[in-house]
N, C-alpha and C positions, 0 to 999 in steps of 0.2 A: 504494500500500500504506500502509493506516493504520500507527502507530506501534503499535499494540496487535496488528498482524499478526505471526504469527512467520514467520520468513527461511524464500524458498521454497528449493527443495533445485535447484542446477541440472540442466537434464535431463543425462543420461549417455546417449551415444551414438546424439544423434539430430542430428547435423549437415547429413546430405543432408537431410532431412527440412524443417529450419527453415532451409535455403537455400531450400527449393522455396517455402513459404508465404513467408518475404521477398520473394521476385519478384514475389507476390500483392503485398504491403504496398508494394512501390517502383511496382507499374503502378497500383495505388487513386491512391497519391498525386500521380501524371503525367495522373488520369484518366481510368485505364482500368479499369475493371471486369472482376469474375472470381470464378472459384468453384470449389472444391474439395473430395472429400467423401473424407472420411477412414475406413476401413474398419479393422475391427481388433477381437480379443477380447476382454473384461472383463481388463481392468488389464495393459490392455500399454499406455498410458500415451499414451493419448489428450488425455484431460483436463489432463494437463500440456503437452502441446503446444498446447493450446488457451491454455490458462494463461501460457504465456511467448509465445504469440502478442499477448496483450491486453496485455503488458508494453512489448512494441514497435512498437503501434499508438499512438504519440504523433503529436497532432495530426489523429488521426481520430476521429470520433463511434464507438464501439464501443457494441453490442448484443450481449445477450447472455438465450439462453434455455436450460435446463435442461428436457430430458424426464425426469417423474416418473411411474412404472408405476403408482401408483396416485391419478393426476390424468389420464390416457390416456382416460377417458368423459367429459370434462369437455370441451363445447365453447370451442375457441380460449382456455385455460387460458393456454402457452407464448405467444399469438401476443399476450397481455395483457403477459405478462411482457419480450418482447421489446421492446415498443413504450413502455412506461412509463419509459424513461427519454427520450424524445420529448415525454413529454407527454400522450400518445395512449392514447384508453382504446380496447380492441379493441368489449367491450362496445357502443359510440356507433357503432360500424359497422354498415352493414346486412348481414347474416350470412342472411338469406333468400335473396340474389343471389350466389351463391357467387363468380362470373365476374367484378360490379363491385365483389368486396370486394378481389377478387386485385389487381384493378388500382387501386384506390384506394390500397392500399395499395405498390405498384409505386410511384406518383405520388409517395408521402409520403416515399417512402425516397429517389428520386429529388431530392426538391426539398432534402434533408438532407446529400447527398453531398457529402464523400467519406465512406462510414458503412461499417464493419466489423460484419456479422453473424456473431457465434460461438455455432452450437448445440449442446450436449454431449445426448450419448442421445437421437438425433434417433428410433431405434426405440419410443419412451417417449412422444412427442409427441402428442395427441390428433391427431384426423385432420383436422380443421381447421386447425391450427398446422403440421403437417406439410406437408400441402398446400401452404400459404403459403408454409415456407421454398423447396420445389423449387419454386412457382413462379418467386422473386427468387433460386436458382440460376441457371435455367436462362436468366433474363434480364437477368443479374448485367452481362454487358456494356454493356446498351443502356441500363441503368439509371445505370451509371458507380457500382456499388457492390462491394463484397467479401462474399463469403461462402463460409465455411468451417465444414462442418458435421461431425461422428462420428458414427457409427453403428457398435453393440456389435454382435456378433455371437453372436448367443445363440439361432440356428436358426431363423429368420426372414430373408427373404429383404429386399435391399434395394426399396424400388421405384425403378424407374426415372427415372435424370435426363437424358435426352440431350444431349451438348452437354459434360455438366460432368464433370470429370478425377476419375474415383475411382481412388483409392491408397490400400493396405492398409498400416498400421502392422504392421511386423512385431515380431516376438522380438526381443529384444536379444542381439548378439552375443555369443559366450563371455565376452572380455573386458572388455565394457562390462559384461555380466551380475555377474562375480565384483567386478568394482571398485561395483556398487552394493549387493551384499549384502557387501562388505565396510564399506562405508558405515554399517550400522548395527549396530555393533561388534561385529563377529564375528572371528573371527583367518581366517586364508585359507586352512586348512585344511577349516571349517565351511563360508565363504562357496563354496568348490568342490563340497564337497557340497549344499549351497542347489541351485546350480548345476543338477548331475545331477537334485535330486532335483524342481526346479519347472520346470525349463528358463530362457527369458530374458524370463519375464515380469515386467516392472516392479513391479506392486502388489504383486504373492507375495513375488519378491524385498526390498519395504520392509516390506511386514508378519510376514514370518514370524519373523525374526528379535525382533520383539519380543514373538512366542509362544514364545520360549524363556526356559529362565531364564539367571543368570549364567554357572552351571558349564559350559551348552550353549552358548552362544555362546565362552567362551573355550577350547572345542573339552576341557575337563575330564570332561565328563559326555556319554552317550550320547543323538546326537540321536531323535526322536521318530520312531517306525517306523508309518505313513507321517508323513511331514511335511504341517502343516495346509494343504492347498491345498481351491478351493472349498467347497465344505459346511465342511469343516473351518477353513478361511481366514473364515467367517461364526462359525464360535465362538472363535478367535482374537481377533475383535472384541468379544467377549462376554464373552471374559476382560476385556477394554481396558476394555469399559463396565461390569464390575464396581466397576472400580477409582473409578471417578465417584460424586460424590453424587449422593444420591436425586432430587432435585428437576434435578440436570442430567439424570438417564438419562431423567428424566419429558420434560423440555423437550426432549430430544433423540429420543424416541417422537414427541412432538407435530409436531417437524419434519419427522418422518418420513413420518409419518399426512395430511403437505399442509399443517399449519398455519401461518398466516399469521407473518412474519417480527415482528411485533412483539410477537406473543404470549410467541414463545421466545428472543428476542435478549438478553435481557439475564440470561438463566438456565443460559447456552450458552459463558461465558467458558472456565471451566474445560475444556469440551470442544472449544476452540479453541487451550486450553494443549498441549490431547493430539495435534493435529493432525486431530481430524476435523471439524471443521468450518472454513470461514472467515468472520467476519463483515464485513458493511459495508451496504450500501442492503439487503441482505438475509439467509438462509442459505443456504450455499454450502455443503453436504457436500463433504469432497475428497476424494472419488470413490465413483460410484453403489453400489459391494460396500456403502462405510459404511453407507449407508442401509438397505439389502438385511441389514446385518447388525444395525445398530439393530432395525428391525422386527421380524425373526427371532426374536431374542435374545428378547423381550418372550412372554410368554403370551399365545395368543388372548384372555382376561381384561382382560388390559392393554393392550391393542393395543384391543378395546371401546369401553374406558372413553377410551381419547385418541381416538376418533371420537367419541364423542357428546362430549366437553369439545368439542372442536372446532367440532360441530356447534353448540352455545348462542353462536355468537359467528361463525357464517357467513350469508350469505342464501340463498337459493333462483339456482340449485338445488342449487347446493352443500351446503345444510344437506341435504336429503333424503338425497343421495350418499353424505357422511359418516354419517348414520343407518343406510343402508343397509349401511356396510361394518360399523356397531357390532352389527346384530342378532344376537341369541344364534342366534335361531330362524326358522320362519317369523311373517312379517305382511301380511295381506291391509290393513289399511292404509297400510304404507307399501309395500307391493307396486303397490298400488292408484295411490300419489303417482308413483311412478317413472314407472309407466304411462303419466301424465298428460307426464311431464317427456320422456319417451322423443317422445310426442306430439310434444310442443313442439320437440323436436331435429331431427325430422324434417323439421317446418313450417319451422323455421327452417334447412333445409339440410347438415343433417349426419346424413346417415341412416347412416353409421358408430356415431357418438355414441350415435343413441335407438336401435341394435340392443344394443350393449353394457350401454345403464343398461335395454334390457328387456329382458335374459338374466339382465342382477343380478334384476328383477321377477321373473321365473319360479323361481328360486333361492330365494327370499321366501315364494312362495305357497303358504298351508296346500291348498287344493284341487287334487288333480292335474289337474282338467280347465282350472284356469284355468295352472297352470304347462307344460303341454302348451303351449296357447295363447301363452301369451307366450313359449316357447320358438321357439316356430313363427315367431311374429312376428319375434325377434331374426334367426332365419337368413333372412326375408325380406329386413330392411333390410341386413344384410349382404352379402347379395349384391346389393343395389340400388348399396351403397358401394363395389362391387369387391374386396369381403373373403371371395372364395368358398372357401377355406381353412376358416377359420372355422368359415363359414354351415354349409360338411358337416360339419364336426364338433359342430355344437348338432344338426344334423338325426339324426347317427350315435346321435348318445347318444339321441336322442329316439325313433328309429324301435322301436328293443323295448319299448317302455312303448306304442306306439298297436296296441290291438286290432280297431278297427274296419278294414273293409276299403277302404271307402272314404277315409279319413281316411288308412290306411295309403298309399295310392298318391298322396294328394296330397303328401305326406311324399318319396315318390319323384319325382314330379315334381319339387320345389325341387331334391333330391338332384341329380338329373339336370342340371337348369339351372345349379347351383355346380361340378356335373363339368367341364361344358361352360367355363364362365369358367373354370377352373381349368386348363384348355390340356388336358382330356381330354376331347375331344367321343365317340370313340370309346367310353368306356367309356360315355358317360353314352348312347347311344344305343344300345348294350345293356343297359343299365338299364332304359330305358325302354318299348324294345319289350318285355321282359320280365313287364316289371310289368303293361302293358298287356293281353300274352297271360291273366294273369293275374286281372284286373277283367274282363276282357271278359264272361265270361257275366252276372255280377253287376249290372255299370254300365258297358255300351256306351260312354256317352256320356262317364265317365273316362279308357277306354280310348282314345279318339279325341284327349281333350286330349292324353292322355301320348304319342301317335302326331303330333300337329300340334306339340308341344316339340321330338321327337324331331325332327323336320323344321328348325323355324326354328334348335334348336342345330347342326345342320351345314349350314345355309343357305348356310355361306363355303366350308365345307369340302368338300362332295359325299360322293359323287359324286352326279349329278343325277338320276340315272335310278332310281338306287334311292330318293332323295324322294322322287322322283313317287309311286311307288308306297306309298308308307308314306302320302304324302299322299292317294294315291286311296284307302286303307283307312282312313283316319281319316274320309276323306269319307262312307264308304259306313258306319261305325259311327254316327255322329252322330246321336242323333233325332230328328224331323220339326223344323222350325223352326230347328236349330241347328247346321245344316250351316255355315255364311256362313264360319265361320274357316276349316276344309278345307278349301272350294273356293276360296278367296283363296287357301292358298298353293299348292292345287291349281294353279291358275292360273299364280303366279308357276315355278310349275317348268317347266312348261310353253314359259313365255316364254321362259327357260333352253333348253330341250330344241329351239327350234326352230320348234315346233309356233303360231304364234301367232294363224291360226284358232281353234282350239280356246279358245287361252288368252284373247280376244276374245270368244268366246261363256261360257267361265266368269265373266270380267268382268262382261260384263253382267248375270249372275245376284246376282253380290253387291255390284254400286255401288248399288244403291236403297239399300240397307242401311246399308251403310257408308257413306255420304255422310248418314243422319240418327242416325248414331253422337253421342253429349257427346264432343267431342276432347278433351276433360281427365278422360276414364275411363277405367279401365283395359280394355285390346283396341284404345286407340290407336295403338300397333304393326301392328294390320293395316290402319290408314288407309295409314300409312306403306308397307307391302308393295305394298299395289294401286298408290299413285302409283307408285314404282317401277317396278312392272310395265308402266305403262303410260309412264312415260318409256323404259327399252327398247323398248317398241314404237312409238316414235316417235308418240304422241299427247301433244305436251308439256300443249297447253292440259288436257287431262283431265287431268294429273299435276297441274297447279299448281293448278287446282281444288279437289284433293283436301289436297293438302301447305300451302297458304297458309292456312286457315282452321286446319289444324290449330296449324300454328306461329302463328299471330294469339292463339287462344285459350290455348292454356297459355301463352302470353309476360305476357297481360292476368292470369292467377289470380298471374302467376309461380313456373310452374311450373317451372325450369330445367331440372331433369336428364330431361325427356320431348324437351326440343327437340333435341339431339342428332343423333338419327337424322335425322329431317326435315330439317332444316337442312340437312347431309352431302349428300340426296337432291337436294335442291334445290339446293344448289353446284354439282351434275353435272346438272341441267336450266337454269343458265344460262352454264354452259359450253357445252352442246349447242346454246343460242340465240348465242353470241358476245360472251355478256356477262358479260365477264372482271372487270372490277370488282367487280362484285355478286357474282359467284362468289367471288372472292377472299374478299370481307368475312363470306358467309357460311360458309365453309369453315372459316375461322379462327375465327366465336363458336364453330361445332359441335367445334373442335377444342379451345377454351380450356373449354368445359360439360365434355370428355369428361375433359381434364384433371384437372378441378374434382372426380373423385371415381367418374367410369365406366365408365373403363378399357375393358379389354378390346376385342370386336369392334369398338364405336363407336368408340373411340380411334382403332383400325387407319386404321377405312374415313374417321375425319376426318382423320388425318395426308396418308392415300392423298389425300385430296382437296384436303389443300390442294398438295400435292406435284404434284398437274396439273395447277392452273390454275397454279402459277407457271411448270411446262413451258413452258405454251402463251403466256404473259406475257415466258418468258424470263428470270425472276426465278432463279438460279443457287443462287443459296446458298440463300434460302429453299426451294426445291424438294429439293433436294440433305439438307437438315436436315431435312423431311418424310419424306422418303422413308425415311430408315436409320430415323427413329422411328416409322414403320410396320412397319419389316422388322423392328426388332428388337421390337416388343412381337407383332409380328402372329407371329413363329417359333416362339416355344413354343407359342401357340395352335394352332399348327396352322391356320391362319387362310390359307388358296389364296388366293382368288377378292381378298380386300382385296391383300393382298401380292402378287398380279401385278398390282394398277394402281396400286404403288408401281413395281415395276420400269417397267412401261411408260410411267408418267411420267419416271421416267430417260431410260428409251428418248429419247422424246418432246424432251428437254430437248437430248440430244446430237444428235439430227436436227435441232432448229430452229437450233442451233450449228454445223452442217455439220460434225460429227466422226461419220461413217458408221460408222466403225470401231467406237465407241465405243458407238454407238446399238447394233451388233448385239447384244452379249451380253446388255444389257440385255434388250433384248425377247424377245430368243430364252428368258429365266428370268420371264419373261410370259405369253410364247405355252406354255410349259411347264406352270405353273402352272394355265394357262386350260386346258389338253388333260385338266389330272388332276382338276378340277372336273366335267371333263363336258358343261360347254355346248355348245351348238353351235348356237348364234346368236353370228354375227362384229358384231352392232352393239352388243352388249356391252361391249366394252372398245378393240376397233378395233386390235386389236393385229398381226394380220394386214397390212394395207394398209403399217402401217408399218415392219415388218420387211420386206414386200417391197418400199419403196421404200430401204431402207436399203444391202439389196442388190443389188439394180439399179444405186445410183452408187457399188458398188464392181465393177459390170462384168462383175458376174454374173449368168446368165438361169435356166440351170436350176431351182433352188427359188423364185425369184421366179415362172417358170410353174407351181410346185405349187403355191404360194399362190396364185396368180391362180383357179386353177382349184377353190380348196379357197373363194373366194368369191363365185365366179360359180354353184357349190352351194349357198353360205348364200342368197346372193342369192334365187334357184330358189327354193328349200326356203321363206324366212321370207316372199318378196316386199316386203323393205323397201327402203323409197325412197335410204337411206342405203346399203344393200349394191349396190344395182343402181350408184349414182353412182359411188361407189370405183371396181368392178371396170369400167366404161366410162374410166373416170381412167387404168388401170395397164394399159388394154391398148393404150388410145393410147401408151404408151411400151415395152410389151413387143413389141407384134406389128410388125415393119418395116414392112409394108403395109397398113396399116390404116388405115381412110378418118377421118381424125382428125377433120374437120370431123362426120361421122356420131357421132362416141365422144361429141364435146364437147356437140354437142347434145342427145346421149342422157342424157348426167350431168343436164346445166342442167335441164332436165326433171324428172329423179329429185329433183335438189336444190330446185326450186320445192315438188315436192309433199310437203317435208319440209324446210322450210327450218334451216341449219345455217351459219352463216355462215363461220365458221373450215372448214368443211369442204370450202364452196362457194369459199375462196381459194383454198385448195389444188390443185383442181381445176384453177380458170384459170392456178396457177402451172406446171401440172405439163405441161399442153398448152401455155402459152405457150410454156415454154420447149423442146420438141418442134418448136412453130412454128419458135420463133426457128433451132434448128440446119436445118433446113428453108429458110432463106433467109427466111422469110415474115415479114419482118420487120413488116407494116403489121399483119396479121393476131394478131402476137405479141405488139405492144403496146398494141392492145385488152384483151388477157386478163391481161398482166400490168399494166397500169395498173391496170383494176378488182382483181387480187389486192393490188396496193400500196397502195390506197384502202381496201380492207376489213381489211387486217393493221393499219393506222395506227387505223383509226375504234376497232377493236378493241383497241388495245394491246397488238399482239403485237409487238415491236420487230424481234425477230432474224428473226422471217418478214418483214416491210416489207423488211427492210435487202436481205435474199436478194431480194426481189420485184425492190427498185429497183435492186438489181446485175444482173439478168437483162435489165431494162427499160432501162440505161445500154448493153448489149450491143448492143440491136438499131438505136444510132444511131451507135453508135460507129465509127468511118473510122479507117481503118489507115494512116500515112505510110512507110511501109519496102519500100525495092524490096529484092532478091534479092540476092545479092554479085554480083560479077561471073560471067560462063556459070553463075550455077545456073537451076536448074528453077525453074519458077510454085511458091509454097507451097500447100497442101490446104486447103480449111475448117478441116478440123479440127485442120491445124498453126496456123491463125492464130488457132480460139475458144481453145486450149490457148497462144497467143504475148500472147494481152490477158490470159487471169487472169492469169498469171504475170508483166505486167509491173504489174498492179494490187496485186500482192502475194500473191497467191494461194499457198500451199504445193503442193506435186506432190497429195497429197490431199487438199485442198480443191477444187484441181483438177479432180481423179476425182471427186470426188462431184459437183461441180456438171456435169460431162458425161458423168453415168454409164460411166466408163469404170474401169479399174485403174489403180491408181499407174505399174504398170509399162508399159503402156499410153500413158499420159502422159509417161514416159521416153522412150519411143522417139519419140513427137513431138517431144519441144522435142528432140530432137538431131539429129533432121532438119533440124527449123526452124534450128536454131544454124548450122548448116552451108552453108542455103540464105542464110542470113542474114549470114553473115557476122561474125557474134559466136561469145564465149568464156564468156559469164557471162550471167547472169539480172539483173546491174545494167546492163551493157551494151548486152541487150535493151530494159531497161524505159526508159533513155534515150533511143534510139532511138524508141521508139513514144510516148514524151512530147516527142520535141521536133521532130519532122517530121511534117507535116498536107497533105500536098499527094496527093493519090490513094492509092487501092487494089493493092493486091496483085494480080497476075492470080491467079484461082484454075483449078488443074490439077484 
């Protein structure tokens, strides 16, 4: 604090609060990184906690940015502000690559640490800067930095940070409340009424008080009926800034209006005397109402004229910006420059940004046809930005002003598509058949697109059977030549529904097509659907065919936010090859792109993706950390089909961990999910196989044979090499008599003509170890060698580990005779007498011999008995430290 600072006010009654952020400030310094995000209304006294946070951040590099509501269209505005005292102009970044700016700058913060980032009105922040903070949240640990950010709450919803602790600043208690409007010289009669009359808001409670006069604050004279809060709390400051001179209430507009800190620093003392401002490297309003209430207070007139001062002393494109907020009226010229700059925002990756500066252009434009137009356009990129809020709200306003009928349904279309991101697929898919019903006589071929929207918006959602059909009438609307979209997703439902003949023969009517599509045009979306399609049908090479050229080409334009999907698609075709790596890496660009600004379905179906390969890897927490950040953005959406292959990589994660238990509920809220979508193709998600092996080693048969049986029908029905393999896998373990040598060859078979590598371990795990309890020990450790060799090659760690503990079974030799006159022990008392001296739990146990825990009780107490033991330590010594022959087995 300069000497020219006036003394801050200490906070009142925020002690748990500023214990919680010290624990931040004591793990930075040890560290450890972390991040917290502070909720709370206008002037409950955030910004002071912020404030005395920076006070006790001694010996850390503190950053510090400020959201300004009307610098929010201004690309990475804050992320300049934050970075400049580094050194670092955001600017010199490249902002075309949304993905390596996040991480360049991840890098820069890193190499700085121990650094405290504090952002005040994180709501306020342009959407580039925004972005950036939750990025260095959410990865605030691994970066070893602090961050702690607020967010006003002014009827806008936070976005999403998983991972980082948000807590809500509350009210100030009664008597913190009355001891701080007693603070500013009230006697404690008024400060009680304050009290009643604002509640325990901080700001109210410091400013109201000096919207009184003397006689009211020494409780002499009647207070103000109502007392000044909000709207009125903004003329309260208007009294304040009456009291200023002329040329400060000017320089204190100009601050307001965005302008640059050296234009108004040295005209801003006097209203630093007054406590609204604070000065140093820059202005620091003390707190966002002031601002809100500087500006207010000003006449549209006045509030003009400090944009365009502004503007003579800004560059591009700021000077545009600011001319834009000065205009009286319309202008097709500077409607016309915005257009250009909205352009430029786009190009350069921030299609939040060029929707905003071209909704100010349509605002602008003397011609309604071009301000239609650029209205149109803003709720395009807005909803490209994941701002579907918004987008229907430019489209709402818009839709009574278009008479054309055509014009009017494409209006409905976007409509629809912002419903749909906006977590209401349902409505928007009565929208759109509606409107459809509606063009139809006029423009068939409208009515087909609003009918193939209506499809791809509940794509996740289903149910599948009624696509179809919306897709088979869009097919059949469509005119000559311009079927190709329809029956693409004709097809892809299809492949859903089972049907995959069919969906085979619509394939091959629209890959000609699709395959000499520009993949950097728009309708590359349905490149993306066909591979798909045909990656569930187990044709990878034709999927990657389709998906790699596409991702090659927009990666070379840089186009980022098209790669997304593709990428996601392709994570899940080299997981179905066994190659975990590459999966991985691609899972996570599609999932840091979706990040980056695209929310919604994509996001879902990238979290879900990367939440299965680390399953199948074994990676814990990162799987674990995908997965809720699928379920929880994929929930409101409404979002089925993605958010059951988050559960079922749960699922997945706890069966490769041998916790059976654990694995069930998961898949069972999978296999759920998957039922209410409607498919009925099991090579979809595979969800099946693995809840009935989940239950099977808990020693249960019954619903394992309704699953067996509900895929020996998929199998039938779809003829896929992968459904025939499984259900030959699960009946060698379900059916007692069953010619296992027949089952195994039958899979291997299946699985050659569809090769899956992780799939094809499984298999030889799942019969080895059938051989192995079978005696067939020779035969056992062919199948589980080769499943030990493909889990390792693979990277699957906790399948290997399982592999080579089954394959340790079938050479292992027992040294423990019988206590004296007991009986021979069973097979099955002695495979249940090695886990359990290996360490094994009673349910680890059960699952590894599909049996029940309780099941496994009753074993080792035989065993103990025949054995001549008391304990489970007494056993496991015994079987470690005598090697001399076998057991008889009875």
């Amino acid at each position: 604090m300069s000497a020219g600072d006036p003394p801050r006010r200490a906070l009142v009654g925020r002690g748990a609060e500023l214990r919680r952020l010290r624990a931040l400030l004591g793990g930075l310094r040890e560290g450890r990184g972390g991040a917290q995000r502070v909720l709370g209304a206008p002037g409950v006294g955030k910004t002071a906690l912020l404030d005395a946070l920076a006070t006790e951040a001694t010996g850390l590099t503190v950053l510090r940015a400020t959201g300004v509501e009307h610098e929010a269209e201004l690309p990475h505005a804050a992320l300049d502000e934050l970075l400049h005292p580094l050194g670092t102009d955001a600017a010199a970044l490249d902002a075309s690559d949304p993905v390596a700016l996040l991480r360049v700058l991840g890098t820069t913060l890193a190499a700085a640490a121990p650094v405290l980032v504090l952002v005040d009105d994180l709501q306020w922040l342009d959407d580039g800067s925004r972005l950036a903070v939750g990025y260095l949240a959410r990865r605030a640990p691994r970066l070893g930095i602090g961050v702690v950010a607020v967010w006003s709450q002014r009827g806008e919803e936070p976005d999403p940070w998983p991972g980082v602790a948000d807590w809500e600043l509350a009210e100030l208690a009664r008597r913190d409340a009355v001891g701080l409007a007693r603070a500013g010289g009230v006697v404690p009669l008024v400060a009680e009424a304050l009290v009643d009359a604002l509640g325990g808001n901080p700001l109210a409670l410091v400013e109201a008080p000096a919207s009184l006069t003397a006689a009211q604050r020494a409780g002499r004279a009647l207070l103000p009926e109502p007392l000044p809060v909000g709207e009125r709390l903004r003329r309260a400051y208007g009294a304040r800034l009456a009291q200023l001179a002329p040329a400060t209430r000017d320089a204190l507009l100009r601050a307001a209006c965005g302008a640059a800190a050296g234009e108004t620093a040295p005209a801003l003392e006097e209203a630093q005397d007054a406590g609204l401002v604070r000065l140093g490297d820059g202005v620091a309003f003390s707190h966002p109402f002031v601002r809100s209430a500087v500006y207010h207070a000003a006449t549209p007139a006045q509030r003009r004229a400090a944009h365009r001062a502004i503007a003579d002393h800004v560059p591009e494109p700021e000077r545009s910006w600011q001319l834009a907020l000065a205009a009286p009226g319309p202008d097709e010229v500077l409607a016309g420059q915005l257009e250009r700059l909205a352009g430029q925002a786009l190009a350069g990756g921030a299609p939040g940004s060029a929707g905003r500066i071209l909704e100010r252009a349509a605002r602008l434009s003397p011609a309604p046809a071009d301000g239609e137009r650029r209205l149109l356009g803003a709720a395009v990129h807005l909803t490209v930005a994941g701002r579907p809020a918004r987008a229907r709200a430019l489209l709402e306003e818009l839709l009574p002003r278009v008479r054309d009928p055509r014009a009017r349904a494409d209006v409905q279309l976007l409509r629809g598509v912002a419903m749909a991101q906006a977590g209401a697929p349902r409505e928007a898919l009565t929208l759109m058949e509606a409107e459809a019903a509606r063009i139809e006589p006029e423009d068939p071929a409208r009515a087909s697109a609003l009918l193939v929207q209506a499809c791809v918006a509940l794509l996740d959602q289903g149910p599948v059977d009624r696509l179809g059909a919306l897709a088979e009438r869009a097919r059949d609307l469509a005119p000559a030549g311009a079927a190709v979209i329809p029956t693409a997703v004709l097809a892809e439902m299809q492949v859903v529904l089972g049907r995959t003949d069919e969906a085979r023969r619509l394939l091959a009517l629209v890959e000609p097509a699709v395959r000499d599509w520009d993949p950097t045009l728009p309708g590359h979306e349905i490149v993306t659907l066909v591979g798909l399609a045909r990656l569930w049908l187990g044709d990878h090479d034709d999927a990657e065919a389709l998906l790699v050229p596409l991702v090659d080409a927009n990666r070379a334009i840089g186009a980022v936010s098209t790669l997304a999907l593709p990428l996601t698609i392709l994570a899940s075709l080299h997981i179905r090859r066994g190659a975990f790596a590459a999966a991985a890496a691609t899972a996570e660009e599609a999932l840091d792109i979706a990040e980056a600004g695209l929310g919604g379905f994509t996001l879902v179906l990238a979290a879900a993706a990367v939440a299965m390969v680390a399953a199948h890897r074994g990676d814990e927490a990162t799987c674990r950390a995908a997965a809720a950040r699928a379920i929880e953005v994929g929930g409101p959406l409404d979002s089925v089909s993605a958010v059951a292959c988050a559960w079922q990589a749960l699922g997945m994660l706890e069966l490769s961990r041998g916790d059976v238990v654990a694995a069930e509920p998961a898949l069972r809220r999978a296999l759920a999910l998957s039922r209410a979508h409607g498919g009925r193709n099991p090579a979809l998600l595979f969800t099946q196989p693995d809840l009935l092996e989940a239950l099977l080693r808990q020693g249960r048969t019954v619903e394992p044979a309704e699953l067996l049986a509900e895929l020996a029908e998929g199998a039938e029905r779809t003829g896929g090499p992968w459904a025939r393999a499984v259900t030959a896998r699960y009946r060698a373990l379900l059916e007692p008599d069953a010619d296992v040598d027949a089952l195994l060859a039958g899979a291997l078979a299946a699985h050659a003509a569809q090769p899956m590598p992780f799939e094809e371990a499984r298999t030889r795990l799942v019969v080895g170890e059938r051989l192995r309890r079978e005696r067939r020990r020779v035969d056992a450790r062919e199948q589980l060698e080769a499943a030990r060799a493909a889990f390792e090659a693979m990277g699957c760690a906790l399948w290997e580990r399982r592999a080579a503990t089954e394959l340790a079974a079938t050479t292992a030799t027992t040294a423990i005779e019988p206590g004296d006159g007991a009986e021979p022990m069973t097979a099955r008392e002695r495979d249940v007498c090695a886990l359990v001296a290996a360490g094994r739990t009673n349910r680890e146990v059960a699952a590894e011999l599909f049996l029940s825990p309780r099941t496994v009780e009753h074993h080792l107490r035989l065993a103990y008995r025949k054995l001549g033991v008391r304990s489970r330590t007494e056993l496991a010594l015994r079987w470690s430290d005598e090697r001399s022959g076998e057991l008889p087995v009875g």
